[in-house]
N, C-alpha and C positions, 0 to 999 in steps of 0.2 A: 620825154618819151611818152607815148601816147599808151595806154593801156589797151589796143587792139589785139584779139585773140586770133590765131590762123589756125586751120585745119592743117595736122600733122602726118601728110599719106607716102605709107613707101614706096610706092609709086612715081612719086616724086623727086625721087633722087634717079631715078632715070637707071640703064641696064649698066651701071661701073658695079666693076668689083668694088668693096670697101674692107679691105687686109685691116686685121688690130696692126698695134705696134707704130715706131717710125723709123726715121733713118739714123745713123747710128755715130750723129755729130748734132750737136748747139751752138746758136750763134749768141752771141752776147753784146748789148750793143747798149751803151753808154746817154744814160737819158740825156746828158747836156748838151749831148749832140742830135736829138731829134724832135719832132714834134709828134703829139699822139693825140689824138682823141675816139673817143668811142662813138663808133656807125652806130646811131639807135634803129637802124631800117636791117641791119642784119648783125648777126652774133659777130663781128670785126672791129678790129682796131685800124683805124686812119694810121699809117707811120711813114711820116716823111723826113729828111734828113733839113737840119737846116739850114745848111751851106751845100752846094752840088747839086748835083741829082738822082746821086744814087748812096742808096746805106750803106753803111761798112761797118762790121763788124768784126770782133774775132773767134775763132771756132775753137771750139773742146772736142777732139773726136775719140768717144768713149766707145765700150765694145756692142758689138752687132746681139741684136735683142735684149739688151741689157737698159734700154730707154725708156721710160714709161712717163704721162701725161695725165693726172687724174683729180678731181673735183671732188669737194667738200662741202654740202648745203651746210649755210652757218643759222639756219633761223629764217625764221618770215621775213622779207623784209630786208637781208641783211648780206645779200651778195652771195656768195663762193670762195673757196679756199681754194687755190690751184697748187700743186707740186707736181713738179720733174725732175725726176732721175734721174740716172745715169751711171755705168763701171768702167775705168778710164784704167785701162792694162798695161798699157805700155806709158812711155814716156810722163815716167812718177814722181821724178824731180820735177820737171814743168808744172807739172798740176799741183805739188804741192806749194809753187811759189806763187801760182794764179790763184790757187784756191786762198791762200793769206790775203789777197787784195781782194777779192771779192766777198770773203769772210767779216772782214771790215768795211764794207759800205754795203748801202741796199738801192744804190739808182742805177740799175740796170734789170733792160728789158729781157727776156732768154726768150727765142723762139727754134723752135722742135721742129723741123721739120719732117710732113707725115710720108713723103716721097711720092705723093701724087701734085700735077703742074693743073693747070690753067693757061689760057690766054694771059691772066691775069699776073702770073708766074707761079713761081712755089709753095705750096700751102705750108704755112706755119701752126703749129698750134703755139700760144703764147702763155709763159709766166711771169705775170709783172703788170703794173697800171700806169695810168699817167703821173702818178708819183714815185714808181718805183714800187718803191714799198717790200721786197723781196728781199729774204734772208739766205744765203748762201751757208750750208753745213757741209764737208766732207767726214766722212768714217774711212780709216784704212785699216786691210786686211792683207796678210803676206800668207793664209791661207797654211795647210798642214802638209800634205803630202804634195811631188812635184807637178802633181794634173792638175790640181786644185787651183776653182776661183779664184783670184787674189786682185787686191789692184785698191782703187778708190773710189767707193761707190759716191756723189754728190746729190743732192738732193738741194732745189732750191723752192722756196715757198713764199707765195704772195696770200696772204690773208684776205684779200676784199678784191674779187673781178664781177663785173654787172652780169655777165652768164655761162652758165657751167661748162662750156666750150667756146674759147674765146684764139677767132684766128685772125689770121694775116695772110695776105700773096702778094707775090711781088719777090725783085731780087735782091741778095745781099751779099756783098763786096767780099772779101775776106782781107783784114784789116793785115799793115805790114806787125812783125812785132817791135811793142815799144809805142804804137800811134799813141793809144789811149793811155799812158803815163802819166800820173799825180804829177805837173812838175813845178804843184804852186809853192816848194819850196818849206810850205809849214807843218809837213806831217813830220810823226814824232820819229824819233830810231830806237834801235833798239839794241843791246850792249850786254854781250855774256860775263861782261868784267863786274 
């Protein structure tokens, strides 16, 4: 990547509205199934599937405004820290047995999408690199009185992206349940006895 500097005018983004916030589901998509690299000509990630022609992924749809996408300067030098959110309200057994598998690895992409399209497709904002590298944590809360928040807030965190906004466009499948399944057979069990 070449060290060229560009003039930064608001202007430039031409007369779209630009709303905070995104839409109020994550797709999660399986590094060993795609290929990535980083567009040094614009803040994006190249992601293409490596069998097909289209991504597939699976979704988490957590609750409306409860999504958030947000960067960390780590140093000179030294990339960005990205995490995305999320409060997943309904359906808590699901999430807490996805939330186990994703807890235990870190090769998967998460991309947010912001609910504005392109030609190009849907804009993602992204957490995750071309090694993965992302830690998946849930918190749950059953909240105190009956109005109240409750649910499983997730937060997932990639330590090193080349720029503090880092997208994607383009479309993504919504995967059957069960595609993406461990089933080399060697993962451990685990036994209440």
């Amino acid at each position: 990547m070449s060290c060229n500097l560009k003039n930064v005018l608001s202007n430039s983004a031409g007369c779209k509205e630009n709303p905070a916030g995104l839409s109020n589901y994550v797709m999660v998509l399986p590094l060993k199934n795609i290929t990535i690299s980083v567009d040094d000509s614009k803040n994006e990630y190249k992601i293409t599937p490596k069998t097909g022609t289209a991504l597939t992924a699976f979704r988490i749809d957590f609750k409306s405004q409860t999504g958030q996408v947000t960067s960390e300067d780590n140093g000179l030098g030294k990339g960005w820290t990205h995490t995305g959110t999320g409060r997943v309200e309904l359906s808590e057994d699901d999430m807490a047995l996805v939330s186990r598998s994703l807890h235990n690895g870190d090769k998967y992409i998460y991309l947010f999408p912001t609910g504005n399209k392109n030609n190009r497709g849907t804009e993602y904002k992204v957490v995750g690199n071309v090694f993965g590298e992302t830690e998946w944590t849930v918190a749950a809360d059953t909240g105190q009185a009956r109005g109240d928040d409750h649910g499983q807030t997730f937060t997932v965190t990639c330590g090193y992206q080349v720029y503090p906004v880092v997208k994607w466009f383009g479309t993504v499948n919504t995967a059957a349940d069960g595609t993406f399944s461990d089933d080399s057979g060697d993962e451990e069990t685990y036994s209440s006895n």
